[in-house]
C-alpha positions in Angstrom: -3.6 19.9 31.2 -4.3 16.3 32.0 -4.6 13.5 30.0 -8.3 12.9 31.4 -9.2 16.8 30.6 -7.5 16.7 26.9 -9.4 13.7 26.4 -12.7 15.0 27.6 -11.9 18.0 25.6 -11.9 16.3 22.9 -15.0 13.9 22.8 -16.3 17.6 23.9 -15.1 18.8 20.7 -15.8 15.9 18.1 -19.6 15.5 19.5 -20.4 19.2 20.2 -19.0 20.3 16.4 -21.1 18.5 15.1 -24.1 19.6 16.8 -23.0 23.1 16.2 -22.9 22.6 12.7 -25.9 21.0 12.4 -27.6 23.4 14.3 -26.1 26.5 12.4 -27.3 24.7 9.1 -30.7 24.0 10.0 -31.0 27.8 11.3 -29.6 28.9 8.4 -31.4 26.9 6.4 -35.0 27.8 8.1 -34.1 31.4 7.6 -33.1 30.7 3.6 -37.1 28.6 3.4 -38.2 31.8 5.1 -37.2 34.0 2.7 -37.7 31.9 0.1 -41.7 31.3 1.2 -41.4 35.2 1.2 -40.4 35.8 -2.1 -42.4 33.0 -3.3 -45.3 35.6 -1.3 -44.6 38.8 -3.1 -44.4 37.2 -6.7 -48.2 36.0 -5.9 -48.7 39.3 -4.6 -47.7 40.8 -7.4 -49.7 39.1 -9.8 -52.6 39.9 -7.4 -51.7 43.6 -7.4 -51.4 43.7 -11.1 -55.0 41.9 -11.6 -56.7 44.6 -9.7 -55.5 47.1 -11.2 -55.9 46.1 -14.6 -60.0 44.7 -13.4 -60.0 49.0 -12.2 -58.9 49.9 -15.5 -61.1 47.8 -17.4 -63.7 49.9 -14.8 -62.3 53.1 -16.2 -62.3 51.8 -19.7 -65.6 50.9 -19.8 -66.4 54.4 -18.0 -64.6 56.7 -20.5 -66.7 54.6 -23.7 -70.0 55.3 -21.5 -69.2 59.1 -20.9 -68.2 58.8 -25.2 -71.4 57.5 -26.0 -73.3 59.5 -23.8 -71.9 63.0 -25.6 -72.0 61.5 -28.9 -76.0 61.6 -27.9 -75.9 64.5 -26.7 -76.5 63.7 -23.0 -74.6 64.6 -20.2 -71.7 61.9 -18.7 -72.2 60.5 -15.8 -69.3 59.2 -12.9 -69.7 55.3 -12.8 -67.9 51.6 -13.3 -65.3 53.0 -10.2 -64.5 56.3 -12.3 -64.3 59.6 -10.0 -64.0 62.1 -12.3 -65.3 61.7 -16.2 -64.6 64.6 -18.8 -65.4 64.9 -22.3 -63.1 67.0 -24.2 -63.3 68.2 -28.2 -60.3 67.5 -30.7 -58.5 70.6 -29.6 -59.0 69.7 -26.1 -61.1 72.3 -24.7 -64.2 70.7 -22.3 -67.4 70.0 -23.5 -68.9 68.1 -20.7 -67.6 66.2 -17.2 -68.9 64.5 -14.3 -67.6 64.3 -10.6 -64.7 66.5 -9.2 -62.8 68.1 -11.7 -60.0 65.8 -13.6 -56.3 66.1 -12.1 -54.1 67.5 -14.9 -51.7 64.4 -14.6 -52.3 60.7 -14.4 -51.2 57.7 -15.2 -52.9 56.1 -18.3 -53.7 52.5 -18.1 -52.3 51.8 -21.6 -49.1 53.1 -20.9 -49.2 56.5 -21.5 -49.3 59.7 -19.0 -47.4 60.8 -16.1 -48.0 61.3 -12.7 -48.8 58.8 -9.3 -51.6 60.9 -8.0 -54.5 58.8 -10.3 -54.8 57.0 -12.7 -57.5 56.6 -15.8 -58.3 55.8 -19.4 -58.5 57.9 -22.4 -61.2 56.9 -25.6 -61.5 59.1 -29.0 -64.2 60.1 -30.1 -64.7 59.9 -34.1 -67.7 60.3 -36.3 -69.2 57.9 -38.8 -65.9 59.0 -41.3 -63.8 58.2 -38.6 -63.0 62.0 -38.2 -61.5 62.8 -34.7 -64.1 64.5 -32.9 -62.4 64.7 -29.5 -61.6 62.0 -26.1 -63.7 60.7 -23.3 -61.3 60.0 -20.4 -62.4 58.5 -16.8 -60.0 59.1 -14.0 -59.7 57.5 -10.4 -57.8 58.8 -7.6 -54.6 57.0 -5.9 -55.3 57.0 -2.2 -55.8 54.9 0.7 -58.2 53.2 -0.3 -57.0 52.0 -3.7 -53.5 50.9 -1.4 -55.6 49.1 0.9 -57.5 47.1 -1.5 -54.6 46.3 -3.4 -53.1 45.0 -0.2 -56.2 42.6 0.1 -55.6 41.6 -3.1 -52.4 40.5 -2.7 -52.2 40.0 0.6 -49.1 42.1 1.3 -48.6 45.3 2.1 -48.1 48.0 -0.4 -45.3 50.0 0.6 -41.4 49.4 1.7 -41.0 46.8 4.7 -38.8 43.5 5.3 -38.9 41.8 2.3 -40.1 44.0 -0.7 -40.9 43.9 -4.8 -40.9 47.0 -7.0 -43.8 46.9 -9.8 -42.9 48.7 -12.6 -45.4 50.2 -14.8 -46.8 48.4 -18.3 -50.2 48.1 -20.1 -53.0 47.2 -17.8 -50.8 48.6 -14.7 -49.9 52.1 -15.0 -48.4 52.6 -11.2 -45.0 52.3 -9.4 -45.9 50.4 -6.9 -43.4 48.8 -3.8 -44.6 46.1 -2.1 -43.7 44.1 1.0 -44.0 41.4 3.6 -43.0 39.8 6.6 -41.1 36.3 6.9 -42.3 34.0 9.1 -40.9 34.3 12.5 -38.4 32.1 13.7 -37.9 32.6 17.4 -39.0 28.9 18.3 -36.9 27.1 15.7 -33.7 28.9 16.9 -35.1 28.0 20.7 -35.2 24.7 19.7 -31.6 24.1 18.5 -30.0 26.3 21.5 -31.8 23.3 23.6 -31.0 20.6 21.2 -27.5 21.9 21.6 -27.5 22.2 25.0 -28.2 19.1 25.7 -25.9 17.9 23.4 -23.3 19.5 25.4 -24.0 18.0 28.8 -24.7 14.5 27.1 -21.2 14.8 25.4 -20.0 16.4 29.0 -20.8 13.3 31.0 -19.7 10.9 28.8 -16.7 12.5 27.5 -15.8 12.5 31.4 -16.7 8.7 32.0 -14.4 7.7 28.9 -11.6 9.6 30.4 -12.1 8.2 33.6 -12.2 4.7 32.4 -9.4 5.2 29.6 -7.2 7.4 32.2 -7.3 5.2 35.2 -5.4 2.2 34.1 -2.5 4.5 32.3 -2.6 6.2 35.3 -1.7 3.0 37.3 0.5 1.8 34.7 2.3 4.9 34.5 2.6 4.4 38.7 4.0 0.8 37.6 6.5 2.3 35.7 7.8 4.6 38.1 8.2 2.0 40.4 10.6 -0.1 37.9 12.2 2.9 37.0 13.1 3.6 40.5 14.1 -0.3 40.8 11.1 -2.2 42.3 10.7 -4.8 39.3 8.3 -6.6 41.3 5.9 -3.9 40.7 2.3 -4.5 38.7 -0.9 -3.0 37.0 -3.8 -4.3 38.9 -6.5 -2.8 35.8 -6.4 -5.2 33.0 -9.4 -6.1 30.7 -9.9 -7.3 26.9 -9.8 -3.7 25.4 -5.9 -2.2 24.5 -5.2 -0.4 27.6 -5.7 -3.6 29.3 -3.6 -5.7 27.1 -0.7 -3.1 27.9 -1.3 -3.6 31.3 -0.6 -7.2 30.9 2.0 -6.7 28.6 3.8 -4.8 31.2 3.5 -7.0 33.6 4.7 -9.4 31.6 7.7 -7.4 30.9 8.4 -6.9 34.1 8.4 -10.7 35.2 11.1 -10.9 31.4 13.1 -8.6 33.5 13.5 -9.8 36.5 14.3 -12.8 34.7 16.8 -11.2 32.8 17.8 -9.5 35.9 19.0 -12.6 37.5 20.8 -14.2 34.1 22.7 -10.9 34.0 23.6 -11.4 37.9 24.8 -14.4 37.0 26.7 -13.5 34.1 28.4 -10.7 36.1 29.3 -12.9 38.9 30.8 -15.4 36.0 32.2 -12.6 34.3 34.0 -11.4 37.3 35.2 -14.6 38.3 36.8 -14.5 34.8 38.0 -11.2 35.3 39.6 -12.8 38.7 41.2 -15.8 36.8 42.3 -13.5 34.1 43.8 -10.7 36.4 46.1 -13.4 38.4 47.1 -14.9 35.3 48.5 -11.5 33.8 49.9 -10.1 37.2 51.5 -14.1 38.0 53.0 -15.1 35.1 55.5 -13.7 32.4 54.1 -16.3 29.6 52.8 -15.2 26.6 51.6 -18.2 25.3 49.7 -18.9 28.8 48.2 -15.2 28.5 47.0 -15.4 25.1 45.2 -18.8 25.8 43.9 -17.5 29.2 42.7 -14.0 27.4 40.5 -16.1 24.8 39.3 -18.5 26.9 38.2 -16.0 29.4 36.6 -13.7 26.1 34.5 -16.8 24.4 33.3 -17.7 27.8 31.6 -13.7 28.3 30.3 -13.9 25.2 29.6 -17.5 24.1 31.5 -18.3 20.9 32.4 -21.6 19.8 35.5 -20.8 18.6 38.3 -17.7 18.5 41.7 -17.1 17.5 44.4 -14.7 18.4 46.8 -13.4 15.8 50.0 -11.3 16.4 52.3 -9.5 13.6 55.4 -11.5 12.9 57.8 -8.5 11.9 60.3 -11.1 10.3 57.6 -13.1 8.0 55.5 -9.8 7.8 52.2 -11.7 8.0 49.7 -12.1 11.2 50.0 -15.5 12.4 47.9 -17.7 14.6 49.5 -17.4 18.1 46.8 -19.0 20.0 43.0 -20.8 19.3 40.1 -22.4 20.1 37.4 -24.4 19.7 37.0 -25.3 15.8 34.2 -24.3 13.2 32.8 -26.5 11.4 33.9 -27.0 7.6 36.9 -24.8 7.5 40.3 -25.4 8.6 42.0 -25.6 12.1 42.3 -21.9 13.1 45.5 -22.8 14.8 47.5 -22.7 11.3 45.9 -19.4 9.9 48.5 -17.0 8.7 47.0 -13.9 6.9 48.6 -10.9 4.9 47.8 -7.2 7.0 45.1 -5.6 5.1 43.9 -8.9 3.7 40.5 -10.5 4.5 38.5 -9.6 7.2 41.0 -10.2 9.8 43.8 -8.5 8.2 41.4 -5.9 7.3 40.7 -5.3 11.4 44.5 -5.6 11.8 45.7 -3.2 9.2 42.7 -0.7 10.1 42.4 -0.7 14.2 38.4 -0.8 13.5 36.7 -3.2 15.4 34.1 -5.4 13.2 31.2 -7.8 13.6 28.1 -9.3 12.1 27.3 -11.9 9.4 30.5 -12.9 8.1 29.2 -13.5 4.4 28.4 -9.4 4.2 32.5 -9.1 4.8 35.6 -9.9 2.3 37.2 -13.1 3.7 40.4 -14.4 2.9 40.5 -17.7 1.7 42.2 -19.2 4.6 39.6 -18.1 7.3 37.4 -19.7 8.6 33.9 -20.1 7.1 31.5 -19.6 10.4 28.4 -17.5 10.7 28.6 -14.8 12.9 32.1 -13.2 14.2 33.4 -10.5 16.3 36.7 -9.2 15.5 38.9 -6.6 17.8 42.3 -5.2 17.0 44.8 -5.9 19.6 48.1 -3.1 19.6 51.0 -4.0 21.2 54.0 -1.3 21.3 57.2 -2.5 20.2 59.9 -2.4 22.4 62.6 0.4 22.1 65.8 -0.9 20.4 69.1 0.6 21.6 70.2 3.9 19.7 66.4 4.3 18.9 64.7 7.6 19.5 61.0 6.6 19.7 59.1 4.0 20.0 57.9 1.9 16.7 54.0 1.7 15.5 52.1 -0.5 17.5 52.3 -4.0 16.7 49.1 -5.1 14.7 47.2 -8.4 15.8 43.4 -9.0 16.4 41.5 -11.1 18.2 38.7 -12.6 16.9 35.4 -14.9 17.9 33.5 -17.1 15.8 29.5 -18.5 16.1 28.0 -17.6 19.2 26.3 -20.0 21.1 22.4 -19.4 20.7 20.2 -18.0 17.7 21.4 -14.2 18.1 24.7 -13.2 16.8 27.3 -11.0 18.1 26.3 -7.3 19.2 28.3 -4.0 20.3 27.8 -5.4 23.8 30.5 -8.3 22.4 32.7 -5.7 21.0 32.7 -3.4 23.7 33.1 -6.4 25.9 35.8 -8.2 23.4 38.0 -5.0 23.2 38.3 -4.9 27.1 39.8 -8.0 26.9 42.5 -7.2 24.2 43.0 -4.0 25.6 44.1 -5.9 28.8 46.3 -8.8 26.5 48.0 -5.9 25.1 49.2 -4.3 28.3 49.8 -7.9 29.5 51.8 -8.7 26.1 53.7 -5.2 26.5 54.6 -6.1 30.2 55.8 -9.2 28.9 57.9 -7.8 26.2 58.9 -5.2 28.9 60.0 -8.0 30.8 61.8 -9.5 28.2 63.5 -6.3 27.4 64.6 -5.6 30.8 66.2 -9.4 31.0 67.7 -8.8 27.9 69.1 -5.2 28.8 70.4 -7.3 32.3 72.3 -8.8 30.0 73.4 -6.7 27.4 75.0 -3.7 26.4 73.0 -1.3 25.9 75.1 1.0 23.8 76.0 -2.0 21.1 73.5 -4.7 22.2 76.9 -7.6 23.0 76.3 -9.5 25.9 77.9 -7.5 28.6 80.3 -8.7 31.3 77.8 -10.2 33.4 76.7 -12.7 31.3 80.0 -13.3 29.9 80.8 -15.0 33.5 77.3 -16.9 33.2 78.5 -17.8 29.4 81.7 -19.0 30.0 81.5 -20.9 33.3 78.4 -22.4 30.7 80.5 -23.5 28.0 83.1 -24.4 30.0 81.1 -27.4 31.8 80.2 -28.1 28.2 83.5 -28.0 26.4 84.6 -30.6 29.9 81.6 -32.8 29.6 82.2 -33.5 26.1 86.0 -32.9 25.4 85.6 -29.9 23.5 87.6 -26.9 23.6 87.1 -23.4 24.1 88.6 -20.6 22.6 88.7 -17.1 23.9 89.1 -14.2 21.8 90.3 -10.6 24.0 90.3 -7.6 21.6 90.6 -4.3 22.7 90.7 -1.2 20.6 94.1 0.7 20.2 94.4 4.9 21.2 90.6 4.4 21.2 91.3 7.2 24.7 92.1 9.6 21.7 89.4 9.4 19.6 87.2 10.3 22.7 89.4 13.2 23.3 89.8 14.5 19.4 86.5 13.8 18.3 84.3 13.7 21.1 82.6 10.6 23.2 79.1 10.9 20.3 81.7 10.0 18.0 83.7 7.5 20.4 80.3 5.7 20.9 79.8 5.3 17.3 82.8 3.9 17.0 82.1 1.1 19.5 78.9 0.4 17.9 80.6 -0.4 14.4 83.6 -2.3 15.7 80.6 -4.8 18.0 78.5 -4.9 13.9 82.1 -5.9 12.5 82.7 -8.3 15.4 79.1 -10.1 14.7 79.6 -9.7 10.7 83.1 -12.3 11.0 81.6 -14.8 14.0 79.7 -17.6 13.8 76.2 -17.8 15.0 77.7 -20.1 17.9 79.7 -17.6 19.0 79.0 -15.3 21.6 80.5 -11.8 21.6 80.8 -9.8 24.5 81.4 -6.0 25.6 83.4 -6.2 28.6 84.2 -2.7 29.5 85.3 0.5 28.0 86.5 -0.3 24.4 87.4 -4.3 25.5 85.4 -6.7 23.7 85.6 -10.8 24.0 84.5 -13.8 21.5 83.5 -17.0 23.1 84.1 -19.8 20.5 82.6 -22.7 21.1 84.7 -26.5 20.1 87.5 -24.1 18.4 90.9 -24.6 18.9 94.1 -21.8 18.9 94.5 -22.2 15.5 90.6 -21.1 14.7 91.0 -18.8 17.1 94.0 -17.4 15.5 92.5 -17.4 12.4 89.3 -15.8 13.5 91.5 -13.0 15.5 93.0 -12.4 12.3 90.0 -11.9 10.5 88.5 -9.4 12.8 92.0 -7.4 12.6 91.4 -7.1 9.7 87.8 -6.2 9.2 88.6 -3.2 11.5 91.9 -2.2 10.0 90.3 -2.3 6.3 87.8 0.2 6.6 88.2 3.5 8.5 84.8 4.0 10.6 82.4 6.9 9.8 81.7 9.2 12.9 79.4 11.9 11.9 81.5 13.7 9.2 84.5 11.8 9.9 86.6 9.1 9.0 88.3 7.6 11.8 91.3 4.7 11.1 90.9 2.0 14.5 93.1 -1.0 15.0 92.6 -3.5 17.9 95.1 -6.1 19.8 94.0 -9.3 20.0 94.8 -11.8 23.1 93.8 -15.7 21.9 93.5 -18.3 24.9 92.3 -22.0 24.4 90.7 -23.9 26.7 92.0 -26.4 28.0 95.4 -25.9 26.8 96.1 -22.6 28.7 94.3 -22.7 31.8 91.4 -25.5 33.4 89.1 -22.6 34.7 87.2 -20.1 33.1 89.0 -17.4 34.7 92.2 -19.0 34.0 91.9 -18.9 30.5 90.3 -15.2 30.4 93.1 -14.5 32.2 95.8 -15.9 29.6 93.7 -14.4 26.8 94.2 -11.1 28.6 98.5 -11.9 29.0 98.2 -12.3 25.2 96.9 -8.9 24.4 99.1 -6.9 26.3 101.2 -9.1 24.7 100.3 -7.7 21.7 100.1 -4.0 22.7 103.4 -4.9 24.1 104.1 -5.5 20.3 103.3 -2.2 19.2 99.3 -2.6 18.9 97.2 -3.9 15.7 98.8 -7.6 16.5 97.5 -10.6 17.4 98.8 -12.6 19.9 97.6 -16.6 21.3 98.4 -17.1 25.0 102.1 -19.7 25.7 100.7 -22.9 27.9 102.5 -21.2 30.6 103.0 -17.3 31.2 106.6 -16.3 30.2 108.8 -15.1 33.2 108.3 -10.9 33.6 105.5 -10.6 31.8 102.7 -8.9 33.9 99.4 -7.7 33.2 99.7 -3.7 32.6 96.7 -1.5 33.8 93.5 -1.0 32.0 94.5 2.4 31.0 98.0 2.3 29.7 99.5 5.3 28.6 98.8 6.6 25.2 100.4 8.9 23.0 98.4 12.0 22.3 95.4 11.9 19.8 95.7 13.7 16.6 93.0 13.6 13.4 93.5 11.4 10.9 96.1 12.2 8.3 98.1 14.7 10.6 101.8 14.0 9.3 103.4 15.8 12.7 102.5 13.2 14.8 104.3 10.1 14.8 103.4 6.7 13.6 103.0 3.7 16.6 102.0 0.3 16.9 102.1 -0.3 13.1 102.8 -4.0 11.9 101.4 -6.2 9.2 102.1 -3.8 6.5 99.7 -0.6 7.7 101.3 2.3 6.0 103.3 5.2 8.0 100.8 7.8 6.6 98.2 6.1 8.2 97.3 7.4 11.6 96.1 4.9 13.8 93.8 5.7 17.3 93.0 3.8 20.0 93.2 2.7 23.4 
């Protein structure tokens, strides 16, 4: 059903229900006054009734005292005063005299007394002087027709059951049961009447339930046309029906509306077109550039200019300080501190609290717990930022995410921030984070260039890079350089006994010992197998004696725990000073290298510093000498080599 028929339904409805009820009232109400007029009829009817018959008694009465009188002289009775039958009777009843047709046996007596419908009479005594009963006088009358019919002039009504009808009881003065009736006025017209008053009503109510639809239906009707139009994208689309009254105002309303959006429309164009170009500047800044502090301040500049903060900040998790620091700002708010020094606990204040949680946040920052080194702005939108760690060597898994967020202060304008911002801020740092990850992945695979990856020493390419480095240093200035050359005795054999897991551990804690006894200028390298070299920087052969020494024996003093065993390792040590034993990098590696074979040469677990020239027969053996054969620690049938600064026979020592 339309809106127009619903409508004219219902004016149909509230002005015809109405009418209906009105007209059902008055017709019910006529009919009540009818009855009522009735009733009101039958009660003066009654009385009427009752008068006659107690003037027709009187009659009788005075009939019955004539007929008494008469035989009290002796004279005959006679019928008058309305009487049809008179009889004088003695005191045992027996007829002395009458008049008229003979008496009915039963009647109804007009004091009350008697029986019977068929007539009606009076009955007198008759007493002498003494007031001795003599006998009666009684005068009867007859109930017929004509008694009904003049009772019905009397009263008006008829005298028998109809419509509307009374029951008289009998009592002194009216000695009948008597039913009588009448008709209510008829009432054919009135109901005539309202059928027309209603139906007139109804067309009345027809017509101008249909011109209010009309006029109501026809402007939503082009507004809803309107809207179809801007729904299917035509925003230039209007409603031609306006007028004072409310359908006319929403008319106007939407075309007003519509003119907003097109407005909108073309500040949102704009805003994309800005927003992409920032998008543009932001994607070649992340795919052209490795710099994290360049991506960070390119991220937020790029986020406050989509949403129109005034200021923002960027904070990263510092794993050594264990607070989020400030790694990047902008713009300033007014009254609280530069955000460019902000350092905040995880969890505490409202940026830690985005941090620690991964829950984005915004709104009026005085509903939110803020730490007292935030900043005190207005409005804020705050974003978590996650940044996987990078995988350290021997690790399994990656590490939690690293926490930061990214947050925006005071937008520009009397609105604050919205979901739009956060939907629109957590784009951004999800596209920092991958940037910071490739970054860090970046930095990971520079460093893994360069490292070891099994005991995280520089490996033997940078050692080339490092020492042709510190070589043009040590030359510039007049330094020198020592090179340490280690390399682990019988290591071939701990391989072989206890298996390469085990062999690898090994490496591992002799590279941690080698870092635990070296400076922080010094740079340890892995070069290869179980060969390991110390750069030390402005040392001399005595310090690198000495620090030879120590590293002997840091490895020698504690045996090594591989899995459930306890492996025994010595090294040879080679010491070569720069420039004292050769005026080229390779040179001097080179004598460092004479030294510890020297040392193997020795019997292994020595230390040995390079001569200024190399003695005469002495050659460099292979990288793999031979070994003896590998046997666990403590096994007393195999014998004891390469012992020397006091290690003890029982002692078995492995190596390569």
């Amino acid at each position: 059903m339309t809106l127009r028929a619903r409508l004219t339904v219902t004016f149909l409805g509230v002005v015809l229900g109405p009418v209906l009820l009105a007209a059902v009232f008055v017709g019910i109400t006529a009919t009540e006054l009818a009855r009522d007029r009735a009733d009101d009829r039958l009660a003066a009817a009654a009385s009427a009734v009752r008068a006659e018959l107690a003037a027709r008694c009187d009659r009788l009465q005075s009939a019955a005292t004539t007929a008494a009188l008469l035989a009290a002289e002796g004279r005959t009775p006679v019928v008058a005063s309305g009487a049809t039958s008179v009889v004088v009777a003695d005191a045992y009843g027996g007829v002395t005299a009458s008049a008229g047709p003979p008496a009915p046996t039963t009647w109804a007596d007009c004091a009350g007394g008697g029986t019977g419908d068929g007539a009606f009479g009076v009955r007198v005594e008759r007493r002498d002087r003494d007031g001795a009963l003599l006998g009666y006088a009684q005068a009867t009358a007859p109930v017929d027709g004509a008694l009904l019919q003049a009772l019905a002039a009397a009263g008006g009504v008829t005298v028998g059951p109809g419509e509307i009808e009374r029951r008289l009881e009998p009592g002194e003065g009216q000695p009948l049961t008597l039913v009588i009736s009448t008709t209510p006025a008829p009432l054919d017209r009135l109901y005539g009447l309202l059928g027309l008053v209603v139906a007139v009503a109804a067309l009345v109510a027809l017509a101008a339930g249909w011109w209010l639809a009309r006029s109501t239906t026809r402007p939503l009707a082009d507004l809803a046309h309107a809207a179809e139009r801007v729904a299917a994208g035509d925003l230039n689309a209007r409603v031609l029906h306006v007028g004072p009254d409310e359908v006319g105002r929403l008319g106007a309303t939407f075309n007003r509306m519509t003119q907003e959006m097109r407005g909108y429309v073309r500040a949102l164009t704009a805003s994309r077109d800005q927003l992409r170009n920032h998008l543009a500047l932001l994607g070649d800044t992340l795919s052209g550039t490795h710099d994290l502090a360049r991506i960070l301040h390119v991220t937020l500049h790029t986020a406050r200019s989509a949403t129109g903060a005034q200021a923002g900040v960027v904070m990263l998790f510092d794993p050594t300080s264990g607070l989020l620091v400030a790694q990047c700002s902008v713009g300033a708010v007014p009254g609280s501190p530069s955000l460019a020094g902000i350092t905040l606990a995880p969890g505490v204040g409202m940026l830690g609290t985005v941090a620690e949680s991964g829950v984005p946040a915004h709104g009026r920052l005085a509903d939110f717990a803020v730490a007292p080194d935030e900043p005190r702005a207005t409005t804020f939108v705050a974003v978590p930022v996650a940044v996987p760690e990078p995988v350290t060597p021997l690790e399994d898994s990656a590490t939690e995410p690293a926490r930061g967020v990214l947050a925006l202060y005071d937008r520009v304008g009397p609105d604050g921030f919205d979901e739009t911002d956060v939907s629109t801020l957590t784009t951004f740092a999800a596209q920092a984070a991958i940037a910071l990850d490739n970054v860090r992945l970046h930095e990971e695979a520079q460093r893994l260039s360069l490292t070891d990856s099994l005991t995280g020493l520089f490996n033997y390419r940078y050692l080339r890079e490092s020492l042709r480095r510190e070589l043009e240093r040590a030359a510039r200035f007049g330094r020198t350089l020592a090179i340490v050359a280690l390399d682990l005795d019988h290591f071939k054999d701990v391989n072989d006994t206890y298996g390469h897991a085990a062999g690898d551990l090994v490496l591992v804690e002799i590279a941690r010992r080698i870092r635990s006894v070296t400076r922080e200028v010094d740079v340890a390298f892995r070069r290869g197998g179980e060969e390991f070299v110390v750069l030390l920087p402005e040392t001399d052969a005595a310090g690198g004696s000495a620090l030879a020494r120590r590293l002997a024996a840091e490895v020698r003093g504690t045996p090594v725990r591989a899995r459930e065993h306890m492996i025994n390792v010595t090294v040879s040590i080679g010491v070569a000073v720069y420039p004292e034993h050769g005026a080229t990098g390779s040179a001097v590696l080179e004598a460092a290298d004479i030294a510890l074979y020297a040392a193997k040469a020795a019997g292994r677990d020595a230390c040995r510093t390079a001569d200024a020239r190399r003695p005469p027969g002495l050659a460099i053996p292979a990288r793999r000498p031979e070994v003896a054969p590998a046997a666990p620690v403590g096994d007393p049938s195999v014998p004891v080599t390469g012992v020397s600064r006091g290690v003890q026979p029982a002692q078995r020592v492995l190596g390569g």
